[in-house]
N, C-alpha and C positions, 0 to 999 in steps of 0.2 A: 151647623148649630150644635151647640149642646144637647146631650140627650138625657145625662145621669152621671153620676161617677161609675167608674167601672166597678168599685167595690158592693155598686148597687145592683149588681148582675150575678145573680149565686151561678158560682161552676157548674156545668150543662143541668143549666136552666133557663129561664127567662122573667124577663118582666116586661109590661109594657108600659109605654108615656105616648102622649098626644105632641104632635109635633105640628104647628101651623095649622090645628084643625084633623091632621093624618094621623091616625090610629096605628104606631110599631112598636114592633116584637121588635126587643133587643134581646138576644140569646151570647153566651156562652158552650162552646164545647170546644173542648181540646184546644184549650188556652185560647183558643180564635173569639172573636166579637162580632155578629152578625146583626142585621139587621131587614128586615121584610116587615111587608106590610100584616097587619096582628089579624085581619079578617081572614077564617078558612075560605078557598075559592071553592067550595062544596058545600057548606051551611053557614050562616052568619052569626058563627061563634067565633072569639077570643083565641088566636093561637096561643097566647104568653100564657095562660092555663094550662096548656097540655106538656109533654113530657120530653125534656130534651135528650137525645142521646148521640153521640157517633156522626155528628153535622147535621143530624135530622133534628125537625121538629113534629111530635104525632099530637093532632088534633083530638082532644077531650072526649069528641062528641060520635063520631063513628069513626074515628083510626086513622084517617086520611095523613101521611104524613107526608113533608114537604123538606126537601134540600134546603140548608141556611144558606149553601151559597150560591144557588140558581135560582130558588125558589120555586122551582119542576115540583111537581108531584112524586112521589117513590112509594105510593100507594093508595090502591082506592078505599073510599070512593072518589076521591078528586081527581078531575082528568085538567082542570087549568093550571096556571102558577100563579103563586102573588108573586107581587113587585119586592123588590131587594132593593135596598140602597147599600150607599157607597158608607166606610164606617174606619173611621182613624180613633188611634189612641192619643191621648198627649198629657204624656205624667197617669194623675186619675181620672182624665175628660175622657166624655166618650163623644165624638164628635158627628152627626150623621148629614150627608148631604141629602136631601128630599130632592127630587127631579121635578123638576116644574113641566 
């Protein structure tokens, strides 16, 4: 499904959109386009707030940052992953599949 234009994605950054009810973080970094799900699995804040850099995303709220493309933890205090989805370009679509 659509998600945004990509131009609606500032370079390692993010934003987030509601997709069928699902809360994601669509990120930019190093031209890539990610997507995860936007809850930190550490505290029940917004990842699309926090700070994009070098394929990570660092959560806002106490540091916790997370891999765009596994969505692992790469730092505490978060020891779970969010969910990833799957994410095509097409022109300036950004296309994300949600897993049922």
């Amino acid at each position: 499904m659509r998600a945004c234009a990509l131009s609606d994605i500032p370079e390692e950054g993010a934003i987030l959109r509601v997709l069928d009810g699902v809360p994601v973080c669509l990120a930019r970094s190093g031209g890539e386009v990610f997507a995860i799900n936007d809850i930190c699995s550490h505290a029940d804040v917004s990842l699309s707030e926090g700070d994009v850099e070098d394929g990570h995303i660092e959560c806002w709220l106490h540091g916790s940052s997370f891999d765009l493309r596994t969505g692992k933890p790469t730092a505490l205090p978060a020891t779970k992953p969010v969910a990833t989805y799957p994410v095509t370009v097409e022109g300036d679509d950004v296309l994300v599949k949600l897993e049922k």
